[in-house]
C-alpha positions as CSV (number, residue, x, y, z in Angstrom):
1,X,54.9,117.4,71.7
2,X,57.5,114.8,71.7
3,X,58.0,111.7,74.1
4,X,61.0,109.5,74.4
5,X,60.7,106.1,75.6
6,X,63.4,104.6,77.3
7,X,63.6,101.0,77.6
8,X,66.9,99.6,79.8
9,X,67.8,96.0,80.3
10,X,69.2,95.8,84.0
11,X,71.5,93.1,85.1
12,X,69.7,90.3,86.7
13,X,70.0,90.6,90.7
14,X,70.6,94.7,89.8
15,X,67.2,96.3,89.1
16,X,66.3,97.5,92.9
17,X,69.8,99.0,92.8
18,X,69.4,100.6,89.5
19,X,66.1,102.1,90.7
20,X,67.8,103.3,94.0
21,X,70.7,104.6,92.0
22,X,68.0,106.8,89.4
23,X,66.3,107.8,92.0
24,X,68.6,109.2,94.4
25,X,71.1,110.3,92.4
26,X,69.8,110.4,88.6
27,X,66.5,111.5,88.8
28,X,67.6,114.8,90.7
29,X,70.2,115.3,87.9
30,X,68.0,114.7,84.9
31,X,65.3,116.5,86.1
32,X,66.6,119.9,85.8
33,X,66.6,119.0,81.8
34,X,63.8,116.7,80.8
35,X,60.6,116.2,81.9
36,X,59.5,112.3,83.5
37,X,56.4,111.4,82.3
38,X,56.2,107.8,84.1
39,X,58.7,105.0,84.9
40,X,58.0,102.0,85.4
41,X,59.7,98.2,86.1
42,X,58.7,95.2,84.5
43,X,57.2,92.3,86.3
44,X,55.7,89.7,83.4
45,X,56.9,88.7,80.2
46,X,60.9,90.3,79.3
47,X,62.0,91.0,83.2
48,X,65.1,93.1,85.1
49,X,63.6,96.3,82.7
50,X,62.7,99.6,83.2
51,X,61.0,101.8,81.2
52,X,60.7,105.6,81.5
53,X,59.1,108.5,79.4
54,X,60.6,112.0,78.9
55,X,58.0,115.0,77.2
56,X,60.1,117.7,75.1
57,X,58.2,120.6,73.4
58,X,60.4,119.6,70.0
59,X,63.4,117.8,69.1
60,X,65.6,120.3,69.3
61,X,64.5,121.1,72.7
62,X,65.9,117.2,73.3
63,X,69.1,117.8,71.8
64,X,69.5,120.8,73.7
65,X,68.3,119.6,77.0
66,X,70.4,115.9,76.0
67,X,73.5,118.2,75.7
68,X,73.4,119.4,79.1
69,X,72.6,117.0,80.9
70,X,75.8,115.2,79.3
71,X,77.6,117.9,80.3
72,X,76.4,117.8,83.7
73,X,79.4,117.0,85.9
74,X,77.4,115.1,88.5
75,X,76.1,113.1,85.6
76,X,79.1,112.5,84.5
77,X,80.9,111.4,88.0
78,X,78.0,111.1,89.9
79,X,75.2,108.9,88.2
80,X,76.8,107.2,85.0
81,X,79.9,105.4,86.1
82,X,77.3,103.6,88.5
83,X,74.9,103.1,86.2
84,X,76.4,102.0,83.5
85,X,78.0,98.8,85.2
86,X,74.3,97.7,86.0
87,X,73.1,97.6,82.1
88,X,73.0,95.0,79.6
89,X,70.9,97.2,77.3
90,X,69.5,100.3,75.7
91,X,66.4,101.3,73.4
92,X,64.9,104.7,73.1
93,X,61.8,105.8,70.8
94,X,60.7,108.4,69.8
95,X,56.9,108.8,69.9
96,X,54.1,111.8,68.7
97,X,51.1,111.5,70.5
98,X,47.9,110.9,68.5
99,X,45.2,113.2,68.6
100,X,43.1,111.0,70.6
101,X,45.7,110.1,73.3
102,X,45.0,111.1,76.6
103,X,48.6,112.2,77.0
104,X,49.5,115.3,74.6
């Protein structure tokens, strides 16, 4: 199993936005590809971020699934035009679970 972190600086004054943005309009969109794990918002120590975990079966299942979704033309018109004026920043990780995590 394979999770992707997603860490996104948000323009300061933008974060309640963004979130209303992913989760109106992204979240439906992206969810027909990747799996959420958990997203959450920062609130102490390095603010205006969100962070979000996606679970694929392999890599290649996330460059498959990564490919649609970019292909996706409400992603494309819909989501990212949007949501792409709100961030200042972008960092994605890929993480294995170890065997003693209680997330596999």
């Amino acid at each position: 199993m394979y999770f992707e972190m997603r860490t996104y600086t948000i323009r300061t004054g933008m974060i309640a936005d963004y979130m209303k943005l992913f989760e109106e309009v992204g979240l439906p969109i992206i969810s027909q590809y990747a799996e959420l794990v958990g997203y959450w918002y920062t609130d102490i120590g390095e603010l205006n971020q969100v962070v979000h975990i996606w679970k694929y079966d392999s890599l290649d299942q996330r460059t498959i699934s990564r490919k649609k979704l970019y292909e996706d033309e409400k992603w494309q018109t819909k989501f990212l035009p949007e949501a792409m004026r709100m961030l200042e920043k972008q960092e994605n990780k890929i993480m294995h679970a170890t065997g003693f995590s209680p997330i596999q």
